[in-house]
C-alpha positions in Angstrom: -25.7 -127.7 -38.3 -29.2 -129.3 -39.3 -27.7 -130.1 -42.9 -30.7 -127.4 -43.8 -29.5 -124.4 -46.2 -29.2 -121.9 -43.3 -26.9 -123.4 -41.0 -24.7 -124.5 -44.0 -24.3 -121.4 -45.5 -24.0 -119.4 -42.4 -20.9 -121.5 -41.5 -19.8 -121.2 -45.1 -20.2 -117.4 -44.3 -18.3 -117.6 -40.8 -15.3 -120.1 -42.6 -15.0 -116.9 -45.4 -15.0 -114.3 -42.5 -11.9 -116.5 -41.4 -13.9 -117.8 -37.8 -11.6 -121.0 -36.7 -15.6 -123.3 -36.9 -16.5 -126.5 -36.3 -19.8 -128.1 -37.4 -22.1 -129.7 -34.7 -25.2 -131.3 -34.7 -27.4 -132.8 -32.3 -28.6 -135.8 -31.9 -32.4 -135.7 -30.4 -33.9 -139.0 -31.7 -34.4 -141.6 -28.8 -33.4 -145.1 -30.0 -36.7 -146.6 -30.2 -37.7 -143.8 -32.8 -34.7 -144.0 -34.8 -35.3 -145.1 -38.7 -39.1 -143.6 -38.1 -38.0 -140.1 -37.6 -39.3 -137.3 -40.0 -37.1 -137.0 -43.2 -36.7 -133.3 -43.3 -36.4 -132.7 -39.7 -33.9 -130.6 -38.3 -31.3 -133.4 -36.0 -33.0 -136.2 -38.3 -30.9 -139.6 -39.1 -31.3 -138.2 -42.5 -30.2 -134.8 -41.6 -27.0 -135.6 -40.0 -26.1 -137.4 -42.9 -26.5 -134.2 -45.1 -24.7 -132.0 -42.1 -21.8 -134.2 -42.1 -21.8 -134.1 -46.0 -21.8 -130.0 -45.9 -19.1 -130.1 -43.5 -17.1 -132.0 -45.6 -17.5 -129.9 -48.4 -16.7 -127.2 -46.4 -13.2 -128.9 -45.0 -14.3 -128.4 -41.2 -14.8 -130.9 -38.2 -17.7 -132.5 -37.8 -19.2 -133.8 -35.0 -22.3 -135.6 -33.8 -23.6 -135.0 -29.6 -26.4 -137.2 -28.2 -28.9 -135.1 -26.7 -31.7 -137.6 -27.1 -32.3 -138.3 -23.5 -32.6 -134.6 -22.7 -34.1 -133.4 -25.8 -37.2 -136.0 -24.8 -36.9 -134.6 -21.3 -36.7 -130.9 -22.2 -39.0 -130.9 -24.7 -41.0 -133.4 -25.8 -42.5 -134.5 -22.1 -42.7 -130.2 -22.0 -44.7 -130.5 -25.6 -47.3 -133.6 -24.6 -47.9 -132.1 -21.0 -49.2 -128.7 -22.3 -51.4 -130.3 -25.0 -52.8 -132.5 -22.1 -53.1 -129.7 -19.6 -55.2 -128.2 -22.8 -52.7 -125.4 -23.6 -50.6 -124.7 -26.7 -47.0 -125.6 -26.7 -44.1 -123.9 -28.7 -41.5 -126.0 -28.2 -39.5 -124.3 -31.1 -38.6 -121.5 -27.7 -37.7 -124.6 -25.1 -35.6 -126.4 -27.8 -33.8 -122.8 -28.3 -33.4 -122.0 -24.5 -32.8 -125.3 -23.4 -30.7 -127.7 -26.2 -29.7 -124.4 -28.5 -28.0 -122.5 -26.1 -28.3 -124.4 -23.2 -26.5 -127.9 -23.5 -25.5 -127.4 -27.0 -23.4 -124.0 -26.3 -22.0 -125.8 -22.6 -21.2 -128.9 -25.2 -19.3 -126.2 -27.5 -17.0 -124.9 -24.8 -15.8 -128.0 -23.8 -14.4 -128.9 -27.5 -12.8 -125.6 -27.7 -15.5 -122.8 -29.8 -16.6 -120.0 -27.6 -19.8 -119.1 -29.2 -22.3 -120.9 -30.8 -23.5 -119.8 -34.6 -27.1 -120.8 -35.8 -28.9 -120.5 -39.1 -31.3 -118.0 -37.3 -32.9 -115.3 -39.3 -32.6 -112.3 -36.3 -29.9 -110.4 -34.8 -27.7 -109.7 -31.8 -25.5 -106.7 -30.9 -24.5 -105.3 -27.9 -25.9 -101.8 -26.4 -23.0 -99.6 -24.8 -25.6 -97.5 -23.5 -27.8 -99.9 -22.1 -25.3 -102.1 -20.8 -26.9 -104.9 -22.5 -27.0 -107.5 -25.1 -30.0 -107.1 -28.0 -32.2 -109.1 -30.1 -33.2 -107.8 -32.7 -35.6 -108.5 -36.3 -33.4 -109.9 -39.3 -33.3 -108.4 -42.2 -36.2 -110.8 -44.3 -39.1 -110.0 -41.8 -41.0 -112.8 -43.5 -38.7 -115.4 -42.2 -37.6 -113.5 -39.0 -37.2 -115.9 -36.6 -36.4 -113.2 -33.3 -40.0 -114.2 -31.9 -38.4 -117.9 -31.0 -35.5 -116.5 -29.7 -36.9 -114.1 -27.1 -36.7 -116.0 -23.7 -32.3 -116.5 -24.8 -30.6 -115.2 -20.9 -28.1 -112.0 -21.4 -25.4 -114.4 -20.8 -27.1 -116.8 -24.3 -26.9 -114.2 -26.3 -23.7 -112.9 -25.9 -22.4 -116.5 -26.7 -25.0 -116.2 -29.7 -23.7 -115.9 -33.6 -26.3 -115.3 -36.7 -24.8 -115.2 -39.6 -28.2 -114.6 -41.6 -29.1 -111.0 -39.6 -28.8 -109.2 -43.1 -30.0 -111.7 -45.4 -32.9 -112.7 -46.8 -33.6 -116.3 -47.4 -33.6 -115.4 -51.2 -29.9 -114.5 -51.2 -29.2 -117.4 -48.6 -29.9 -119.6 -51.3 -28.2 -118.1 -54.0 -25.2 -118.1 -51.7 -25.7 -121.6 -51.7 -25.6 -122.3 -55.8 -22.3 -120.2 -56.2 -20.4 -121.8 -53.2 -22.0 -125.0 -55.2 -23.2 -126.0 -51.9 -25.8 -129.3 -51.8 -27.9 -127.8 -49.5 -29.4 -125.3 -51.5 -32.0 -127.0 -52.4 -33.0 -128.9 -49.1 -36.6 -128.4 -48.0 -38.1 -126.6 -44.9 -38.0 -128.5 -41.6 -40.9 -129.0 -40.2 -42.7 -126.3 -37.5 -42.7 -129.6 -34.9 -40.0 -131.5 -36.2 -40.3 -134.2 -34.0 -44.1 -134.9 -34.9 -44.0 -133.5 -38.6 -47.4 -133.8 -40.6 -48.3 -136.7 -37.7 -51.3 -137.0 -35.3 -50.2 -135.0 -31.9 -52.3 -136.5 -30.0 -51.5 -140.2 -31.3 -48.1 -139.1 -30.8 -48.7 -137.8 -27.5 -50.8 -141.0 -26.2 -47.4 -143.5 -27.5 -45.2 -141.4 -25.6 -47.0 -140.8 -22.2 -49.1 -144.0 -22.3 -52.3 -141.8 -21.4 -55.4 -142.5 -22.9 -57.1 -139.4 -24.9 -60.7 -139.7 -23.9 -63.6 -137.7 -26.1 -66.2 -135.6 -24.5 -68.4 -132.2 -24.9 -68.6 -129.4 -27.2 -70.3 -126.8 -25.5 -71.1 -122.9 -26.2 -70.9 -120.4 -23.3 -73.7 -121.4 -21.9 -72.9 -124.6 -21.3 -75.6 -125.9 -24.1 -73.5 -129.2 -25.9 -73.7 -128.8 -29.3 -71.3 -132.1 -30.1 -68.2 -134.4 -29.2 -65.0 -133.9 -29.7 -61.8 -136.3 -30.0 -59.9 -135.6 -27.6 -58.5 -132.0 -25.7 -55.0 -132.6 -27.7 -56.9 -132.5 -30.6 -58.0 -128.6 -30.5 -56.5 -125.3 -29.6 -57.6 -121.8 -29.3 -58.8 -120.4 -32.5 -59.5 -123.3 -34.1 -62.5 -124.0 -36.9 -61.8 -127.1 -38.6 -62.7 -130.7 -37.8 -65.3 -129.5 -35.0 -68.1 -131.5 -37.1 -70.6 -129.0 -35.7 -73.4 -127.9 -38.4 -73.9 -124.3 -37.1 -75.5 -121.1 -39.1 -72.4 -119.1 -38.3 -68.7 -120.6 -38.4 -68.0 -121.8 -34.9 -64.2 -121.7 -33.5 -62.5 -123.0 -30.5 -62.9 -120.4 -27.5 -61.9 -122.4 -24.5 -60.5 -125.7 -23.3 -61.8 -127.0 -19.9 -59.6 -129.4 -18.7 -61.6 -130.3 -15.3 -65.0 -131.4 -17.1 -62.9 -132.3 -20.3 -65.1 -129.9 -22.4 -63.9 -127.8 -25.9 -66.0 -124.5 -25.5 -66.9 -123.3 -28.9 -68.0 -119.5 -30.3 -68.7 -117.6 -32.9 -65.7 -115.4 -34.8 -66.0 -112.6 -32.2 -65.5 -114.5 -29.5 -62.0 -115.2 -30.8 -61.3 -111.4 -30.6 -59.9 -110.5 -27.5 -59.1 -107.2 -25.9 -55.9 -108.3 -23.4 -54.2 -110.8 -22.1 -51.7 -112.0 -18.7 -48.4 -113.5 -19.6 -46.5 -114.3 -16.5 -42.7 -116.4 -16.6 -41.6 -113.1 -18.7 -37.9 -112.7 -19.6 -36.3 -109.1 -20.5 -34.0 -108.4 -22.8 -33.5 -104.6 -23.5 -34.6 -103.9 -20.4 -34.2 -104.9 -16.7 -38.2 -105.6 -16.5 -40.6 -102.4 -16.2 -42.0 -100.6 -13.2 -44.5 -98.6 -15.2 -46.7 -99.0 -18.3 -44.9 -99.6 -21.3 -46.2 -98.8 -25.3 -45.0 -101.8 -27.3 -46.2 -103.9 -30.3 -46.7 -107.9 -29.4 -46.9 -110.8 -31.6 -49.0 -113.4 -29.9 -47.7 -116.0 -32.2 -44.9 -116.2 -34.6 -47.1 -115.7 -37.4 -49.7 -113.5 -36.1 -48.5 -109.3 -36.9 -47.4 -107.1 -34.8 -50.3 -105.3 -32.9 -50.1 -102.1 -30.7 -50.2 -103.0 -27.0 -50.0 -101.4 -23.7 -47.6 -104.1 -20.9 -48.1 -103.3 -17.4 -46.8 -105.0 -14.7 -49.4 -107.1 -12.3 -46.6 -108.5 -9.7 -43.2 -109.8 -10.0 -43.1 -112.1 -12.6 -46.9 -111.3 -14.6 -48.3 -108.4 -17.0 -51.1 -107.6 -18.2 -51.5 -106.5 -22.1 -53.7 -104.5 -23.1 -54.5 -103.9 -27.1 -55.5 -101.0 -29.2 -57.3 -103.5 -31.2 -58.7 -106.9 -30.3 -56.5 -109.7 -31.3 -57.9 -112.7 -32.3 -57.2 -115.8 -30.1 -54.6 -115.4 -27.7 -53.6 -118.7 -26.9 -52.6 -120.2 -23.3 -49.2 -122.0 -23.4 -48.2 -120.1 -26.5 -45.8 -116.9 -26.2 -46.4 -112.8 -26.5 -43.1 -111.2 -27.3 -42.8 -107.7 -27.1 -40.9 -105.4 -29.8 -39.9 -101.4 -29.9 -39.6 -101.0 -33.6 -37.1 -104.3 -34.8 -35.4 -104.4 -31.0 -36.9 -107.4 -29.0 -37.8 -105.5 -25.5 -38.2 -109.2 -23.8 -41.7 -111.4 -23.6 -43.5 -113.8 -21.7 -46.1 -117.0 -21.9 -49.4 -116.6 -22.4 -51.2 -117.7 -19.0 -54.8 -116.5 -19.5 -56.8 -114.3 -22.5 
C-alpha cells in the first residue's frame, strides 16, 4: 500500500471480494534522507502515514518492512550507474522485479498472505493452453501500466494480484468517494519517486561521490558545436537545454562515454529503423526460434509500433520496424505485445 488511490481501493476491492488482506508498505528511504524525501512519493515518510490511515479505515493490519538498504542497493546504485555509463534507466521495472515481487512478495509469505496485490493498472490470468501465466493491458490503456511489469518471472506472476485489470482510473476514483475513502483525492507519485522534480545528476553526484565533469557537443562529424553539463544531464532524444543556436532544432543522437562527448542531430537522426535488446525475458512464450510479427513500445509512453523480433543468439534480438521510431534509447526497455497479451521484452542495448 503506497497510501496512493490505487492500492487503497484495490484492497478495499479485495476486502469486499472477502480476500483475508493485510496492508504492507515498504520502507525505501535510507536514514540520512529521511524528512527530505519527496511528499507524494510512493513508500514516502508522508505516504506511510496516509497507508496506515487507509488501512485503518479499512479495519485491516497494517504493517511497515524496511527495505531501505536494498531498495538503495537494487535500485538506486542500478539508477545512478546507467545515467553515468550514459544510458537511460527505468528503474520503475527493477523496483517491480526486485522490491515488488521480489523481497516484498518473499516478505509476504512469511507473515502468512500467499500473493501479493498491487494497485497496477494490467492484468494476469493463466493460459491452459499455453501452460503459462499472462500479462496482459488493463482495461484504461491510458494508464496501462503492463509495460513496467514485463520482466515479472512465471513464478511472479502467478503470486501477482491486480485488482484494477477492468478499471479505469476514472471509476478508481469514484470508488474512492462512495467507500468515502481519503485517498481519493491523493496526487500522482512521481515517475522517479526517489528523485521527484530534483536535479539527477546532483542527486546522482551526492550519492556516488563522483564528480560530473562537462565536455563536447559534437555532430556526426565530430565538428563541436558547444558544451554540455554533464553526460547525466542528457538522454537520447533530447532538445532542451542544449544551448546550441542552430538553423534546424538539434536533439540528442548519441552519448560517448569514452571521450565524454553528447553527439547532437537534426530530427531525422532521431528516427531509427531497428534496434538490439539483449537480457530479454518471455512471458507468453518460451523465447522464439524464428521471426516473430509483434508491436513494441520503446518506452512507456511512446505507442505501439509494428515490428519484426528475431533472435541474434541466446539472450539478444534484433527489431526491426515498419516505420522508423524515433529515439530508441540504450538502458531503457522494448516490450513486445500480440494485441493486449504481453509476449515478453528486453533492454534496449544499442539503436
Amino acid at each position: 500500500m503506497s497510501g496512493g488511490v490505487d492500492s487503497t481501493v484495490a484492497a478495499a476491492l479485495l476486502k469486499k471480494k472477502g480476500f483475508d488482506i493485510i496492508g504492507v508498505t515498504f520502507k525505501m528511504w535510507p536514514k540520512e534522507d529521511c524528512g527530505t524525501s519527496v511528499e507524494r512519493a510512493c513508500s514516502s515518510l508522508d505516504a506511510i502515514v496516509r497507508a496506515r490511515h487507509a488501512a485503518e479505515a479499512l479495519g485491516i493490519p497494517y504493517y511497515v518492512v524496511d527495505f531501505s538498504s536494498e531498495f538503495r542497493r537494487e535500485v538506486i546504485d542500478y539508477f545512478c550507474a546507467e545515467y553515468l555509463a550514459g544510458r537511460t534507466p527505468n528503474p520503475c521495472i527493477i523496483c517491480n522485479k526486485r522490491i515488488k515481487f521480489g523481497l516484498l512478495l518473499k516478505k509476504a509469505k512469511e507473515l502468512g498472505a500467499s500473493r501479493v496485490a498491487t494497485g497496477h493498472y494490467a492484468a494476469v490470468s493463466f493460459d491452459k493452453r499455453r501452460g503459462r501465466f499472462i500479462l496482459k493491458e488493463g482495461a484504461d490503456k491510458v494508464k496501462d501500466q503492463s509495460y513496467f511489469l514485463f520482466s515479472l518471472s512465471q513464478e511472479q506472476l502467478g503470486s501477482a494480484l491486480f485488482p484494477l485489470a477492468d478499471l479505469t482510473k476514472e471509476k478508481v476514483r469514484i470508488m474512492a468517494r462512495r467507500l468515502k475513502l481519503k485517498a481519493y483525492g491523493a496526487a500522482e507519485s512521481q515517475d522517479i519517486c526517489f528523485v521527484g522534480r530534483g536535479d539527477y545528476a546532483e542527486y546522482i553526484r551526492k550519492k556516488t561521490g563522483v564528480g560530473i565533469k562537462s565536455g563536447d557537443i559534437v555532430d556526426s562529424s565530430c565538428r563541436v558545436l558547444g558544451r554540455h553539463k554533464g553526460i547525466p544531464y542528457y538522454t537520447i532524444g533530447q532538445r532542451r537545454g542544449l544551448g546550441i543556436a542552430h538553423k534546424e532544432p538539434l536533439y540528442v543522437t548519441g552519448i560517448d562515454i569514452g571521450m565524454n562527448r553528447v553527439i547532437v542531430g537534426e530530427k531525422k537522426d532521431v528516427l531509427k529503423k531497428g534496434l538490439i535488446a539483449h537480457r530479454l525475458n518471455w512471458i507468453a512464450v518460451d523465447g522464439i526460434k524464428r521471426p516473430m510479427r509483434v508491436t513494441a513500445k520503446i518506452r512507456y509512453n511512446h505507442p505501439k509500433a509494428k515490428a519484426l523480433v528475431t533472435r541474434t543468439g541466446e539472450d539478444s534480438v534484433r527489431v526491426d520496424f515498419d516505420e522508423p521510431q524515433g529515439s530508441p534509447t540504450p538502458g531503457q526497455a522494448v516490450v513486445f505485445y500480440e494485441r493486449n497479451v504481453v509476449i515478453g521484452g528486453g533492454w534496449i542495448r544499442e539503436a
